[in-house]
C-alpha positions as CSV (number, residue, x, y, z in Angstrom):
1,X,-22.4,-9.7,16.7
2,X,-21.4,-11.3,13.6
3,X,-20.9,-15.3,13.7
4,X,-22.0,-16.5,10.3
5,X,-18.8,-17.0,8.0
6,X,-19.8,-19.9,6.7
7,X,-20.4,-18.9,3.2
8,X,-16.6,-17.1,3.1
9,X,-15.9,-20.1,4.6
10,X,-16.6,-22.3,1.4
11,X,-15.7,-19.9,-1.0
12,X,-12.1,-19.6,0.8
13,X,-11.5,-23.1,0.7
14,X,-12.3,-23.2,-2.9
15,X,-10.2,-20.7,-3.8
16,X,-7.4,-22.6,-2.7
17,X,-8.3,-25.2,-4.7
18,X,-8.3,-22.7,-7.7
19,X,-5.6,-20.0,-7.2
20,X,-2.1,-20.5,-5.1
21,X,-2.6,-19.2,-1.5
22,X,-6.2,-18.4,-2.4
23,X,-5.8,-14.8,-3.3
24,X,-4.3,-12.9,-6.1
25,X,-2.4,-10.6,-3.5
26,X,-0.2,-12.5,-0.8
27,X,-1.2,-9.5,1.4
28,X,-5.4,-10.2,0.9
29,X,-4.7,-13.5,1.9
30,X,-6.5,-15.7,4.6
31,X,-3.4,-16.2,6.9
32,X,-3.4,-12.6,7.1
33,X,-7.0,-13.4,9.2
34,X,-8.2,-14.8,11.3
35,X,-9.1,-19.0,10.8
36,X,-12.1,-19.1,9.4
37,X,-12.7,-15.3,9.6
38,X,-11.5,-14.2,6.4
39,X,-14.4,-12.4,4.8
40,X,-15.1,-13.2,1.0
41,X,-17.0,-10.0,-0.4
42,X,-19.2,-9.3,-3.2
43,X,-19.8,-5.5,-3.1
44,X,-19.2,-2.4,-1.4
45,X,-20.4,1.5,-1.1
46,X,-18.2,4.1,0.6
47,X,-16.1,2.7,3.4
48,X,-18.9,-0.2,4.1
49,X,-18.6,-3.8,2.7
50,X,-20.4,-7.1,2.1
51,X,-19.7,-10.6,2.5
52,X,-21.2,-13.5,0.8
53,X,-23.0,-14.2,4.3
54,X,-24.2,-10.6,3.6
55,X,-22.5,-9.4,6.9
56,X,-21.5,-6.0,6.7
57,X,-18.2,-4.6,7.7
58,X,-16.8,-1.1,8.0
59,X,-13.3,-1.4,5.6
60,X,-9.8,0.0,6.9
61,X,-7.4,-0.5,4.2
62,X,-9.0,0.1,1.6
63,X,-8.0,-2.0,-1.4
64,X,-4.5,-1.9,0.0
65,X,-4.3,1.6,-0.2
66,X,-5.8,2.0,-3.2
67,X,-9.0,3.4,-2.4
68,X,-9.2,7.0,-1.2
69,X,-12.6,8.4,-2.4
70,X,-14.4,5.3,-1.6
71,X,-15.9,2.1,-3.1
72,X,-18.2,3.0,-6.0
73,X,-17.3,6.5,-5.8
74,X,-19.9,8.0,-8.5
75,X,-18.0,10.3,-10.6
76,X,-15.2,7.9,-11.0
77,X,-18.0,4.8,-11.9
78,X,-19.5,7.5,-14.5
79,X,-16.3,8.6,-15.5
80,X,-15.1,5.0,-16.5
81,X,-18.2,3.7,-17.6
82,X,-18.3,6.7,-20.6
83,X,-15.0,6.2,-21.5
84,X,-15.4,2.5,-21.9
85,X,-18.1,2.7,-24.1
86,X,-16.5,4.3,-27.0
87,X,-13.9,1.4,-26.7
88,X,-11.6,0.7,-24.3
89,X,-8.1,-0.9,-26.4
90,X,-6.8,0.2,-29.1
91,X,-3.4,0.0,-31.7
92,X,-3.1,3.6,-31.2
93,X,-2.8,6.4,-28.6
94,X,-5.9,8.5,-27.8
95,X,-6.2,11.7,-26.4
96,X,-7.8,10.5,-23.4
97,X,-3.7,9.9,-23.3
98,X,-3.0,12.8,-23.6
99,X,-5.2,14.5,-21.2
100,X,-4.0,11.8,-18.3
101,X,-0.8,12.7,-19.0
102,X,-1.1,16.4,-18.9
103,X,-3.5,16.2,-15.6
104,X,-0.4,14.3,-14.0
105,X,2.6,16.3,-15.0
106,X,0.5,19.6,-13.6
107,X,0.5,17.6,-10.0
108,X,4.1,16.4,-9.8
109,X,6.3,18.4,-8.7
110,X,9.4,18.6,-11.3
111,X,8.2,15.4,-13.3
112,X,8.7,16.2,-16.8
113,X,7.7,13.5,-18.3
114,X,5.6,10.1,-17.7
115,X,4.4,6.5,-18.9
116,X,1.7,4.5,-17.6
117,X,1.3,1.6,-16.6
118,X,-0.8,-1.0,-15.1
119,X,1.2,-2.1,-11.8
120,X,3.4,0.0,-8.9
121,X,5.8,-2.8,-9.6
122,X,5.9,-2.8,-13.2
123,X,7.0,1.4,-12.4
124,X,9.7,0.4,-10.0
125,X,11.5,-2.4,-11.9
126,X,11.4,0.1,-15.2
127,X,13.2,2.9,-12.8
128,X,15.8,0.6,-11.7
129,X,16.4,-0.4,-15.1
130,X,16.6,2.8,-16.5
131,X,19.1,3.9,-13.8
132,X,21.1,1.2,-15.0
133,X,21.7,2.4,-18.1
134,X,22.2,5.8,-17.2
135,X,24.5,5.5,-14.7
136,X,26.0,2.0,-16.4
137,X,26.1,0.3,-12.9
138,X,23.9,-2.7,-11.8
139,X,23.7,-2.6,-7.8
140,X,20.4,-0.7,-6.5
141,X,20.3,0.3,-3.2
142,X,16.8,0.0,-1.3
143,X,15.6,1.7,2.1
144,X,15.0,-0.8,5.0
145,X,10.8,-0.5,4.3
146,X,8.4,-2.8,3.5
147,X,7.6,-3.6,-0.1
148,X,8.7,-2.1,-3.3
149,X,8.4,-5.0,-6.4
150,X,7.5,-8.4,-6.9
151,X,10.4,-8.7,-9.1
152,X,13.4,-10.3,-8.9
153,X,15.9,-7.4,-7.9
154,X,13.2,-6.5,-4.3
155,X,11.5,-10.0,-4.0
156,X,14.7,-11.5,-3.9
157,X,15.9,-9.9,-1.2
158,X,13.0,-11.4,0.8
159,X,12.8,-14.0,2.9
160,X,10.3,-15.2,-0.2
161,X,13.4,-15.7,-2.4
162,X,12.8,-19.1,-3.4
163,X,13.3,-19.5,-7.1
164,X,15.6,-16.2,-7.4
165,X,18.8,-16.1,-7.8
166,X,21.2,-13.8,-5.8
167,X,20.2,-9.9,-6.4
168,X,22.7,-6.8,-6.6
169,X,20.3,-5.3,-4.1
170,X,21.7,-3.2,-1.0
171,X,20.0,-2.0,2.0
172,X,20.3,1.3,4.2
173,X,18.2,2.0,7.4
174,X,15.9,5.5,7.1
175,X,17.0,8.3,8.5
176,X,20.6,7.5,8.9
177,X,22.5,10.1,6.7
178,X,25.6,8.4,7.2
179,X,25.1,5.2,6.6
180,X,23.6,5.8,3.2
181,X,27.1,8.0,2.6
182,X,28.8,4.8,3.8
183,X,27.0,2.6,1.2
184,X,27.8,5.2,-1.6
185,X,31.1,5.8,-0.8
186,X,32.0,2.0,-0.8
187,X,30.0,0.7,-4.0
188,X,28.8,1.6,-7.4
189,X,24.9,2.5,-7.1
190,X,22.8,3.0,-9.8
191,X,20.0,4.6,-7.9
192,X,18.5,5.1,-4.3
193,X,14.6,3.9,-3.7
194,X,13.4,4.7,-0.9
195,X,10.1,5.9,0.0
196,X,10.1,9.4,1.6
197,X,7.9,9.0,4.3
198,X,6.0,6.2,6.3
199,X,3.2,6.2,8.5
200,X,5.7,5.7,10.8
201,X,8.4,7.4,9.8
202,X,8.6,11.2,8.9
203,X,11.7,13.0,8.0
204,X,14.0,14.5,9.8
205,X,14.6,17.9,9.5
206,X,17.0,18.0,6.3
207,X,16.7,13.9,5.6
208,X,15.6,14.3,2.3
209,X,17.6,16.9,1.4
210,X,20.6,15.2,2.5
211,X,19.5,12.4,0.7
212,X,19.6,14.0,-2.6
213,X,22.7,15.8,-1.9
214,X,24.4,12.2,-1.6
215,X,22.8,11.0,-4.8
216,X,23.9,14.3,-7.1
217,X,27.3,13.6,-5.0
218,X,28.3,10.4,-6.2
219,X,26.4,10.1,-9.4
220,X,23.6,8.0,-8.3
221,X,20.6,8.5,-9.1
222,X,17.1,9.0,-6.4
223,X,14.0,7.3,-7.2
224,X,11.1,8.0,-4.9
225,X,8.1,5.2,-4.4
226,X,5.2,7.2,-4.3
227,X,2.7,4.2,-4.2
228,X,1.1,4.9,-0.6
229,X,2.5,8.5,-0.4
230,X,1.0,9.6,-3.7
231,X,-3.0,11.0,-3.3
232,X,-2.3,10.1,0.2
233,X,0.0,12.5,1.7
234,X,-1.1,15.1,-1.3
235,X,-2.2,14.8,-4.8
236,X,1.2,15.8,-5.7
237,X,2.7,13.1,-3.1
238,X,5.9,13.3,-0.6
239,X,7.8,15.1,-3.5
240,X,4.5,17.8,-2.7
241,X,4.7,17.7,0.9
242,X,8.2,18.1,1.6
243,X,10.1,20.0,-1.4
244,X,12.5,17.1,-2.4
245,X,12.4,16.2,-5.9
246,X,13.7,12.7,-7.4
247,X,15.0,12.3,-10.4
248,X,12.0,9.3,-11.0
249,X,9.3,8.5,-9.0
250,X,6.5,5.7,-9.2
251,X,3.0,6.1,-8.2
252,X,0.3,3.7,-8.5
253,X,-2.6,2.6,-5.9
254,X,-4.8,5.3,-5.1
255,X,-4.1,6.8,-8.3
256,X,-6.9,5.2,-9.6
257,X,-9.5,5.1,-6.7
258,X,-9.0,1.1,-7.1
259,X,-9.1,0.9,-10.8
260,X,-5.1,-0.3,-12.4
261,X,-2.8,2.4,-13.2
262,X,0.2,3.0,-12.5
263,X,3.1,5.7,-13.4
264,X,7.0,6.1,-14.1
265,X,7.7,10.2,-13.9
266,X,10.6,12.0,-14.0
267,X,13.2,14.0,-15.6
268,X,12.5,14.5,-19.3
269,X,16.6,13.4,-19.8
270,X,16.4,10.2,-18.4
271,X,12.7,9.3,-19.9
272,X,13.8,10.4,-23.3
273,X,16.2,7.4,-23.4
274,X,12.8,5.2,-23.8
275,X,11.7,7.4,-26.5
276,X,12.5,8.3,-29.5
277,X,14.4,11.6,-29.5
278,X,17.9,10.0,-28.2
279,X,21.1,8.9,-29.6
280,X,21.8,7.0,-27.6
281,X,21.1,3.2,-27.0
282,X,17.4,3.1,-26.0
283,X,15.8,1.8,-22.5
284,X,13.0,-0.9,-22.5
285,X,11.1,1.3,-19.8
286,X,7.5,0.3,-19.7
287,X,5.4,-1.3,-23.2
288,X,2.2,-2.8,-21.4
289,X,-1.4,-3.9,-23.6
290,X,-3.0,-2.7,-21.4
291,X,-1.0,0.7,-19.5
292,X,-3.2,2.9,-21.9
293,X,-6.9,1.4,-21.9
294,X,-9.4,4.0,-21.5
295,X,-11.3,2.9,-18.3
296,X,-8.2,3.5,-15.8
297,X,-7.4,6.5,-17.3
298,X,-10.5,7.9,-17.0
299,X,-10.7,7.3,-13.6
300,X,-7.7,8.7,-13.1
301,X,-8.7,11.8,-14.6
302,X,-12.2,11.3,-11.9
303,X,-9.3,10.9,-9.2
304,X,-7.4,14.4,-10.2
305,X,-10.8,16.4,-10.5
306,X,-11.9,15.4,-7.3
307,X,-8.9,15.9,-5.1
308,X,-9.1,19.8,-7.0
309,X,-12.8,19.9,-6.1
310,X,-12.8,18.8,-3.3
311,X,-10.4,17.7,0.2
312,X,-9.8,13.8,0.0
313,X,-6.4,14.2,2.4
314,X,-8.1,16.1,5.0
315,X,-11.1,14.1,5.1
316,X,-9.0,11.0,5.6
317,X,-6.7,13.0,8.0
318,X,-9.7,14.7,10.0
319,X,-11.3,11.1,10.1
320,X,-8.0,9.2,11.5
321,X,-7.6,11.7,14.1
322,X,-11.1,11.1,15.5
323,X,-10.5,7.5,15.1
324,X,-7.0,7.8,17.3
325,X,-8.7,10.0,19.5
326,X,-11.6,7.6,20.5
327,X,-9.3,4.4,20.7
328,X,-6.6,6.2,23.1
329,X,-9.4,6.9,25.2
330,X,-10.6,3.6,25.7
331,X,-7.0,1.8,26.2
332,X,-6.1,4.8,28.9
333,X,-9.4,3.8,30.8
334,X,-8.6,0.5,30.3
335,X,-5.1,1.1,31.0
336,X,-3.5,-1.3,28.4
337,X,-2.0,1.9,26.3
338,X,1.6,0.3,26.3
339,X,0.1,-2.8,25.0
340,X,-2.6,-1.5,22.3
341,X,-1.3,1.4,20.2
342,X,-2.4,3.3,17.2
343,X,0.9,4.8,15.4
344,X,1.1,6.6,12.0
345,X,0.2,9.9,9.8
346,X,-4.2,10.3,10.5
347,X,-4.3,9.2,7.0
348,X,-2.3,5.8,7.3
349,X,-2.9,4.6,10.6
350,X,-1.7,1.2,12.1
351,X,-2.3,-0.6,15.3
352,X,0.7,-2.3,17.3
353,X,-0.3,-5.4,19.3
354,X,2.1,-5.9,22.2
355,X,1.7,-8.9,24.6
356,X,2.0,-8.8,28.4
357,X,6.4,-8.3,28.2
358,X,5.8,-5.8,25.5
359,X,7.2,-8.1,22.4
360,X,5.2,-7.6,19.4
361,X,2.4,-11.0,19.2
362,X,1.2,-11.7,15.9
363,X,-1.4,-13.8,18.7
364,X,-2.4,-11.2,20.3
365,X,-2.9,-8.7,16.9
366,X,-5.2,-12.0,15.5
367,X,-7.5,-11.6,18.9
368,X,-7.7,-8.2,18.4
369,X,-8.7,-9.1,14.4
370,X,-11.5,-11.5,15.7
371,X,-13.1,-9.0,18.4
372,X,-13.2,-6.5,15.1
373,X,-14.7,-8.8,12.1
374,X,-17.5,-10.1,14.9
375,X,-18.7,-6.4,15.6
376,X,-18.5,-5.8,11.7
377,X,-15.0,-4.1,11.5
378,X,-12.7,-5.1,8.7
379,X,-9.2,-4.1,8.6
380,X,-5.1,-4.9,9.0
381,X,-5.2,-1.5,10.2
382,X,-6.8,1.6,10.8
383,X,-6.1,3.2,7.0
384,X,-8.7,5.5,6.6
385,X,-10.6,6.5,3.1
386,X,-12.0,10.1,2.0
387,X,-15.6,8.0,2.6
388,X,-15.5,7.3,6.1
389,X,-18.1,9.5,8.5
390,X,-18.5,10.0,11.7
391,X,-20.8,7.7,11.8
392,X,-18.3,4.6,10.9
393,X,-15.7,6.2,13.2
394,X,-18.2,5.8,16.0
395,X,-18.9,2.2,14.9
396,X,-15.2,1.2,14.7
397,X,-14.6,2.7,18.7
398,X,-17.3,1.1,19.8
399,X,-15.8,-2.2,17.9
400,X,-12.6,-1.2,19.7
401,X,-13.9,-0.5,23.4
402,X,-14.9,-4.0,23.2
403,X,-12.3,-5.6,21.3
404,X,-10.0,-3.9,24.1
405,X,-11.9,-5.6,27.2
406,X,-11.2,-9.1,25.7
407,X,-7.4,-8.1,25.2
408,X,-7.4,-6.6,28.5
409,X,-8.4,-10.2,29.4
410,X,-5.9,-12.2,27.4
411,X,-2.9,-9.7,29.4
412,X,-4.4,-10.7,32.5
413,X,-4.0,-14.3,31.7
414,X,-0.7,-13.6,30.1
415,X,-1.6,-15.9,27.1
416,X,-4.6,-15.4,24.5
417,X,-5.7,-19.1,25.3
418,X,-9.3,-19.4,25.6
419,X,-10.3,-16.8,24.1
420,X,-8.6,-17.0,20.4
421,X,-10.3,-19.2,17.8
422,X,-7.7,-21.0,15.9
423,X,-4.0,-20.3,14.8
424,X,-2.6,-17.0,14.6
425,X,-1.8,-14.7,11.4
426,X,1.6,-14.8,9.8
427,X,3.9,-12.8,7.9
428,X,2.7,-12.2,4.2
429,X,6.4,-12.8,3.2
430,X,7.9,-16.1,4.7
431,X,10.0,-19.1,3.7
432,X,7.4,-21.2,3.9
433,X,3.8,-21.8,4.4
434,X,4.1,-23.1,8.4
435,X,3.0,-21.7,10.4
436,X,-0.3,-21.1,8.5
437,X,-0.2,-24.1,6.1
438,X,-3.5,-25.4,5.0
439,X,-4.4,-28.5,6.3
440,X,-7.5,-30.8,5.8
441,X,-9.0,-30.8,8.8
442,X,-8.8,-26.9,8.8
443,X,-10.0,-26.5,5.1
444,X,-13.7,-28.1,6.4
């Protein structure tokens, strides 16, 4: 049982003192944790990492997705570390370039052409720009999902909009053919994003088709976010798995096994505007110091030998279905399956924390986050790598069998009082810092 957090403790305070919300990422931040639970780590191997209190945790998540082969995965360390010492910036191209941008282009389905980058949202914003000019309309029109920039035309749609003014950004519910008809029919839309499956959310039959049939319709163009779907789904992403092609997609994440690339792809007549074989007025798509440094590439190029080599997505897949298996078990014997619910693709699992009425409790999901990190399980959800065995599956249902008898306990009492240590997560994206705002006698 794992009770020492003192160390993270420290550290976690001090990085508040040091960088805004005490993270780089909003999402890797310590309201998305438990109080005074929020692990602050100094290495990892596989799926397994350390803390500065040198407790050790089986990872879900994964870098945010980013990590499919696992931490310190050698042929990508090698690959990286002989790259990078021949150089790693230069004022020119180099062939290692090259190479990356062949090894993609073979992948992707109908992508013609491509440009690196350092950030998924550095890719999205230069598609929506581009598909301005193209189509010579402003208003993008975004699926209902999650996350796809932290610039202004998403982020500003948020309810994290301070600062920002008011965005030509529409919204359309997945799935719902006519309702994206609806939006089309009624305004001028540069593109579509959307991404084309969720670990939620598959297709319909015909969806995606549909979808592209609407965008060749009425001019608009379709621009696919491949950041979670890419190297997870397949190598070769949704576009792979399901036939559809965009006319630009984005990719990024798990590109990269963790190191920071990220991609624009497409069709060669839209990406040509960037370049220079057009007439026509040219598009500021992506011009980053460091999109081409050698290191990322090179893993990259790791990334694309191993998924040939070797069977990333089935290991993840074969790995969240035994995970799924064991947990369903234990809430049927326990009989709180309507309240404790693993949901997604075996590759991108969640969990679903419902309280006694059935309503989704962020209170109840942070119980369920402390019984975890004290039997050394680490995770905002179940997302399984390429790098986690049997052996950490059995770890984690173990962790869950007895995570599950305390939440059984809290739905008995109708209330998690008692038994939760401090306040509840919150929301990554909200207005304001309440109910998770960092006060002294909390910060210790």
């Amino acid at each position: 049982m794992i009770t020492d957090f003192g160390r993270s403790d420290r550290a976690q305070a001090r990085l508040h003192e040091l960088v805004p919300g005490g993270a780089h990422t909003y999402a890797r931040g310590s309201d998305q944790y438990p109080e005074h639970m929020a692990p602050v780590l100094v290495r990892g191997h596989g799926c397994r990492v350390t803390d500065c209190d040198g407790n050790e945790f089986v990872e879900y998540g994964m870098g945010l997705r980013s990590v499919t082969l696992g931490h310190g995965y050698r042929p990508v360390v090698d690959a990286v570390a002989a790259a990078i010492a021949d150089g790693v910036n230069f004022s020119r191209p180099t062939v290692l370039e090259l190479a990356a941008a062949e090894d993609f282009l073979d992948l992707v389905p109908g992508a013609e052409m491509v440009k690196f980058a350092k950030n998924g949202s550095d890719a999205t914003t230069a598609a929506v720009r581009l598909a301005r000019a193209v189509t010579g309309r402003i208003t993008t029109a975004v699926c209902a999902q999650p996350f796809f920039s932290v610039d202004d035309w998403f982020i500003g749609t948020t309810a994290m909009s301070a600062g920002i003014p008011r965005q030509p950004t529409v919204s359309f519910p997945y799935g719902d053919l006519p309702a994206l008809e609806h939006l089309l029919a009624g305004q001028e839309i540069a593109c579509v994003v959307m991404e084309a499956a969720t670990a939620l959310h598959e297709p319909p039959p015909g969806y995606l088709a549909g979808v592209r049939a609407l965008c060749d319709r009425y001019g608009t163009l379709l621009v696919f976010d491949e950041m979670i779907t890419g190297f997870r789904w397949a190598a070769g992403g949704a576009q792979q798995v399901y036939g559809v092609v965009p006319d630009l997609s984005c990719w990024g994440k798990a590109m990269g096994n963790g190191f920071p690339i990220a991609a624009l792809a497409g069709r060669r007549e839209y990406l040509e505007l960037g370049g220079l074989r057009t007439d026509a007025a040219r598009v500021f798509l992506l011009s980053t110091t460091h999109g081409p440094e050698t290191g990322a590439l090179a893993a990259f190029r790791a990334v694309v030998r191993a998924y040939a080599t070797t069977d990333p997505v089935g290991r993840m897949e074969r790995a969240g279905r035994r995970l799924r298996a064991g947990i369903e078990r234990i809430t049927a014997e326990l009989s709180i399956g309507e309240h404790l619910r693993v949901a997604g693709r075996p590759s991108c699992l969640l969990f679903h924390t419902l309280d006694p009425d059935g309503n989704p409790s962020q209170e109840f999901r942070t119980l369920f986050l402390q019984e975890l990190l004290r039997r050394g399980v680490l995770g905002q959800s179940f997302v399984t790598s390429a790098a986690h065995t049997d052996r950490d599956i059995d770890h984690t249902v173990e962790a869950c069998r007895d995570a599950a008898v305390i939440y059984r306990r809290a739905l008995e009492r109708g209330s998690v009082a008692g038994l939760l240590d401090g306040r509840p997560v919150a929301p990554a994206l909200r207005a304001h810092a309440a109910p998770r705002r960092l006060i002294e006698e909390v910060v210790r």
